[in-house]
N, C-alpha and C positions, 0 to 999 in steps of 0.2 A: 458584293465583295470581289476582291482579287486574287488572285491566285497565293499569293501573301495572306489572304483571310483577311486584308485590311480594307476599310472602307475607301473609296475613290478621293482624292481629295485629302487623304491626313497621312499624319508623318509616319514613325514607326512605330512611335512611343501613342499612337491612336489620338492623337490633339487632332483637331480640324485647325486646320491654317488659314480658310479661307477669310472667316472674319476678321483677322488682323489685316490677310494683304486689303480687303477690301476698306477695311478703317484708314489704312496708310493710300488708297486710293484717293479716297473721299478727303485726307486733309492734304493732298497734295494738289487736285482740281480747286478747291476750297482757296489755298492760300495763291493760286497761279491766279486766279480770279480776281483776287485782291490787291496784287502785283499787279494785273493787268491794269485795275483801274487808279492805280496810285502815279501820277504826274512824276515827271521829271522836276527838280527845284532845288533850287541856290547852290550847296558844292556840286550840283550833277553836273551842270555847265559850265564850271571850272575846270572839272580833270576832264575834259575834251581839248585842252590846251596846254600846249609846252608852256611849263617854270622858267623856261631856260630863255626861249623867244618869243613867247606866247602863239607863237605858229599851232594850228589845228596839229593834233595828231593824227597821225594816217599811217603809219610808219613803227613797228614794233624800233627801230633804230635810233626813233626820237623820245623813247621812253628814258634809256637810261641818266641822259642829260637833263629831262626834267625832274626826273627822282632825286637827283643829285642837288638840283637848286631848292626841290619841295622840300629836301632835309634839312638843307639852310636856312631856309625861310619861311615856310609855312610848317611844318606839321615830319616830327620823324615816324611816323606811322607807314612807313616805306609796305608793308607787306600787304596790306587794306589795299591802300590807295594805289600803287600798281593793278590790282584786280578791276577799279574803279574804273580806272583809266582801260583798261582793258575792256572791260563790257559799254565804255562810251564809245570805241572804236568800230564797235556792232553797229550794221546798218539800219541794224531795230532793236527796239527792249525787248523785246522776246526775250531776247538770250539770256536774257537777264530774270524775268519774271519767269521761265523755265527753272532756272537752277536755283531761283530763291525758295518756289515749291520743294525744290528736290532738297533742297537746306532745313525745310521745316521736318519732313519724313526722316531726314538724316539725324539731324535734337530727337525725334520720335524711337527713333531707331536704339541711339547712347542710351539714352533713359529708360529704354526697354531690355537692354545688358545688364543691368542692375537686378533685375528676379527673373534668373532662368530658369527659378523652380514654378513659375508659378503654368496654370494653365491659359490656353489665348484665353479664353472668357475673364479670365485675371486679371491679363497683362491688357486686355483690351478698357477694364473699368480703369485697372492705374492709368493710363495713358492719358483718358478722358479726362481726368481729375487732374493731370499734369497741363493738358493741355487749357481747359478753365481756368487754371489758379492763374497760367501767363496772359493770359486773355482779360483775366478779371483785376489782374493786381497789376500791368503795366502800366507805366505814368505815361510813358509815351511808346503803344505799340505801335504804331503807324511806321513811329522815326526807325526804333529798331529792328522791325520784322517786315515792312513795306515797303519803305524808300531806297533805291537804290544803291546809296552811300552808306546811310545808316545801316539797311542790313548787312551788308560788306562789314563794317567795321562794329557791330555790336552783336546780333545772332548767327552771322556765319563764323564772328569771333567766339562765341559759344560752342560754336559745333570744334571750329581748332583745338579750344583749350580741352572739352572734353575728350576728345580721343586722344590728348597729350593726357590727360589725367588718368585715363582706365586705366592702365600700367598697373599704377599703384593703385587705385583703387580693388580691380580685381586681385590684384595679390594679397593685399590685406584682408579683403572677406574670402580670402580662398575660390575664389571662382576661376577655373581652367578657362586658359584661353590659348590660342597659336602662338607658335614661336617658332623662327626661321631667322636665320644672317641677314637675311633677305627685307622682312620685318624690322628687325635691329637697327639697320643704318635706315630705311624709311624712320622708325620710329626718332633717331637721332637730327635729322632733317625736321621732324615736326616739331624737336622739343626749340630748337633756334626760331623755327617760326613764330611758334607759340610764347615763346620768351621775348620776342621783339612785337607782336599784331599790336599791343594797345596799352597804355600806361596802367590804368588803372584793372582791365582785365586780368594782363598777364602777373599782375603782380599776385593776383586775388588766387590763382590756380600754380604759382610759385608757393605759396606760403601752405596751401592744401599738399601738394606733392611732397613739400619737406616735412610735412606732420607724418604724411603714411610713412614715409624712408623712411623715416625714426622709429616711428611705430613697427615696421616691416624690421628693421636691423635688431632692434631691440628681440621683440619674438623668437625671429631663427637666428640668434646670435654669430652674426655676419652680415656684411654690407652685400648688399645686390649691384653689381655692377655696371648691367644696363640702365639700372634705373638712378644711381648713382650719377652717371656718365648725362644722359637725360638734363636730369637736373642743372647738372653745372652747366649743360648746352642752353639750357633754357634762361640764367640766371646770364649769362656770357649775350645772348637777347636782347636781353632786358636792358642790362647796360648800354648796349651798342644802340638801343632806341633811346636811352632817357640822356644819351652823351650826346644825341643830334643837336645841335644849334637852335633848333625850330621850337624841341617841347624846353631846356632850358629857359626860353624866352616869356615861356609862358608859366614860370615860376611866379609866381607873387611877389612883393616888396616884405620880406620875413620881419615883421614887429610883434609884438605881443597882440596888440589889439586886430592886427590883421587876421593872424592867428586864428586866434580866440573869436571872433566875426566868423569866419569858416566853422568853423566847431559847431556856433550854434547854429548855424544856418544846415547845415550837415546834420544835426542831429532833430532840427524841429523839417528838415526835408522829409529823413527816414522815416519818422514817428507818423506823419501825413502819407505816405504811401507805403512802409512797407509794416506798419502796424497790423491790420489787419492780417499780413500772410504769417506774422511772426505771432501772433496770437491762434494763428489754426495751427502752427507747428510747435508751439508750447502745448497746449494741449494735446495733440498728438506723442510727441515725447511722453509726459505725465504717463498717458497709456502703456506706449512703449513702456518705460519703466514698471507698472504697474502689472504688465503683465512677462514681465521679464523675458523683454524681446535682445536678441543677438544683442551683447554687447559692441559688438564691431558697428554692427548696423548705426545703434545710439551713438559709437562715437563719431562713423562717417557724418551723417547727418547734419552732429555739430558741426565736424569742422569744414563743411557745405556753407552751413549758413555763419561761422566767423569767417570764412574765404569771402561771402557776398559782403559781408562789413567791410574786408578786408579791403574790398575793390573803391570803396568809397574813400579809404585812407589819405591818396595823392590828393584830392581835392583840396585837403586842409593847406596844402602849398599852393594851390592853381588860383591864377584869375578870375577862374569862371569855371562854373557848373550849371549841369542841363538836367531835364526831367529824363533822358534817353540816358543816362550815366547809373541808372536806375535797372537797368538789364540785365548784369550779372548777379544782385544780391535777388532779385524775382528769379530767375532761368534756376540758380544754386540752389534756392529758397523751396522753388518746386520739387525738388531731385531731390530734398532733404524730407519732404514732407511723404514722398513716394516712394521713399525707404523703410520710414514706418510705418508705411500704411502697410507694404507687402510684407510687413513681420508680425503685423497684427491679425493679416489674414491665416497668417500661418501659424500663428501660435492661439489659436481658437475664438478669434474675436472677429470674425468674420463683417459684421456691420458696420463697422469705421468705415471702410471706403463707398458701401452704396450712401450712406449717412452726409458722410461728403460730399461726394458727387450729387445729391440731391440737393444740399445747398447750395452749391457754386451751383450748378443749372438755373440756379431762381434767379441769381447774380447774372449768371451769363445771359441768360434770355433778355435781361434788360439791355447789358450791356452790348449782345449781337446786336437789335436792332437798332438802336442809336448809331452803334462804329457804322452798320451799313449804310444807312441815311447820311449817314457823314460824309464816308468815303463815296459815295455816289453822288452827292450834291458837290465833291469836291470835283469828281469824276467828271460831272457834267460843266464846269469852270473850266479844265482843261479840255475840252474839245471846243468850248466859245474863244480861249485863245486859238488853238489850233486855226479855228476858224478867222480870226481877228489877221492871223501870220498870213493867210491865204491872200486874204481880201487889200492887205498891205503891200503886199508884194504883188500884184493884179495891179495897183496902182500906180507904181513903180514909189512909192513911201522910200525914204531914207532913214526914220522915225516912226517909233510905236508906240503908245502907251499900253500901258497894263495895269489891273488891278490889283491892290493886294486881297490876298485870301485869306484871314488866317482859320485852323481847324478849330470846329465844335467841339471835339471828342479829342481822346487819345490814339483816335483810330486812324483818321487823316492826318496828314502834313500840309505844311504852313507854305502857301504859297508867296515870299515877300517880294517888295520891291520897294528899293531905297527913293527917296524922294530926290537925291544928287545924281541924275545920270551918269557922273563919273566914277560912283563910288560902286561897292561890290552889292548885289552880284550884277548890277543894271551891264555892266561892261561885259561879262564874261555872256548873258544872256542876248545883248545886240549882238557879237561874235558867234553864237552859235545859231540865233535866228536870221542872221544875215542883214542887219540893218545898221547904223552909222551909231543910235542912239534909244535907247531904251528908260522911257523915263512912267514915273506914276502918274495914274489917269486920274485927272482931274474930275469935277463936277460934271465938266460938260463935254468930259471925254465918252465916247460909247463904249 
């Protein structure tokens, strides 16, 4: 002991700290691992090039003119893909596979704000069990925890929208937090962010923030100002993204039958993937209720998981939907389920979460070794091109062929390449390998 009487290594309140920083240790080497070995592919190779000229970027001064035409014509997701564009201007993906680790500890981190009653030995079973459920129930983690682009615009958009969301969330279950002028306009700066990262995202954590406001104004009879203010920055976002030219475009042709095609395809998607997490959080609830866990908790929860439906709503207009558009109602889905787990521990039902966590480990041990064979045979395709770039340019090539890849699991990404070397991404990938033409290997291509 210490002169304190406290043991070396723990807080004041006698908690050991050591096996949480060591658990946030282990999943930050873990995911920087996985990053490492995840390729660059299809939009990576595009935001290394001006909208505006298609000129390399090199130049923080050549961004704003390609954001400008990106919002035009491609894509008004201005706050992602700035970021993108930003870590392709790195001379290495380090930079990049550094701060995606540090993005997974950070999700680790929100998620662990939510029971700061409990003890580390607690907060470290919830974690694990948050951390499996996303592991075990993503449709495509590869696309949105791995790839460059995709984690930029799907789990670093998780880590945005939650720290726009704690606001309200902690006021609403009463949990003390900082507060400074200082805070305030930061926190005003993230709700525009947060209101503008992602169509279907921001809209999914708009519609949870207006539920708590409500809830919050209702209770202490009076509006909360900051968060009030928040709100409307966020909603003021949103608009300014879904007014770009770019996602307009990508509206569907509105008929009934087109409609109604999205519905079901929307809803026999859901039922296929997110089945399974909505049935370990039905049950879970049931509990919840059964052993009359915090009402607040029960209500957070749900409106967790209608905010992940909620995220899926814009699709019923959109052209096109992906299995990686599947990341906010899984990320919400987990946060909802790790609500009532830490009310269950606390209200004398202690075995729900080791219960859990020993199911999803049975899950998960399948599912690690698969994703790693995956991502490693993927892993090892990118160093044969690597090598294929090497040997091409040794030659003086003007011409390369490539193979496509596509992933075994949800754990890798899809290596493509179009069969029209003029078409996307063969163009933007010759431009960044340095060759005239980048076309798909043939039979008797090596």
């Amino acid at each position: 002991m210490n002169k304190t009487g406290r043991q070396p290594g723990s807080s004041p309140l006698g908690i050991c700290k050591r096996p949480l920083a060591l658990y946030m240790l282990a999943l930050f080497l873990f995911m920087l691992l996985l990053s490492a070995m995840t390729p660059l592919v299809l939009d990576d190779f595009t935001y290394c090039f001006s909208w505006a000229d298609g000129s390399r970027i090199t130049r923080l001064s050549q961004i704003p003119a390609s954001m400008y035409y990106h919002r035009v014509h491609s894509n008004g997701r201005l706050v992602p893909h700035t970021a993108v564009v930003l870590l392709m201007m790195a001379p290495t993906k380090l930079f990049f596979n550094l701060l995606n680790a540090g993005n997974a500890v950070l999700l680790a981190f929100l998620f662990r704000r939510y029971f700061p009653e409990h003890k580390e030995s607690s907060v470290l079973l919830l974690l694990a069990v948050g951390a499996m459920i996303i592991w075990n129930f993503s449709p495509a983690f590869g696309e949105n925890f791995l790839w460059l682009d995709g984690s930029v615009n799907y789990s670093w958009g998780m880590s945005v929208l939650l720290l726009f969301l704690w606001p309200y969330a902690a006021d609403y279950l009463g949990i003390a937090r900082k507060r400074s002028a200082l805070r305030g306009v930061l926190f005003c700066v993230l709700a525009f962010a947060a209101g503008s990262y992602s169509e279907n995202g921001s809209i999914a954590m708009l519609f949870a923030a207006a539920c708590l406001l409500l809830l919050i104004t209702v209770r202490d009879r009076k509006l909360p100002l900051l968060l009030t203010a928040g709100l409307v920055l966020a909603a003021l976002g949103f608009v300014w993204l879904m007014k770009a030219p770019a996602t307009s475009a990508k509206t569907a042709k509105l008929t009934a039958s087109v409609i109604g095609g999205n519905v079901v395809r929307l809803i026999s998607a859901a039922r296929q993937f997110l089945l399974p997490l909505y049935m370990l959080y039905a049950a879970l609830l049931a509990a919840g209720i059964h052993f009359r866990l915090d009402r607040r908790r029960l209500v957070l929860s749900a409106l967790l998981i209608l905010a992940g439906l909620a995220s899926l709503a814009p699709f019923v207009f959109a052209i096109y939907f992906e299995q990686r558009h599947f990341c906010f109602p899984v990320v919400t889905g987990a946060l909802s389920c790790l609500l009532l787990l830490s009310g269950l521990m606390k209200r004398g039902a202690p075995l729900f979460a080791p219960l859990c966590a020993g199911l999803l480990a049975a899950l998960f041990a399948f599912n690690l070794a698969a994703g790693l064979v995956d991502i490693t045979v993927a892993y090892s395709k990118s160093l044969e091109r690597a090598q294929i770039v090497r040997e091409a340019h040794e030659a003086g090539a003007r011409t390369i062929a490539f193979e496509d890849y596509p992933r075994a699991t949800s754990y890798a990404t899809t290596f493509y390449v179009c069969e029209n070397e003029r078409d996307w991404p063969n163009l933007s990938m010759a431009d960044y390998y340095g060759f005239d033409a980048v076309y798909l290997a043939g039979p008797g291509d090596k």
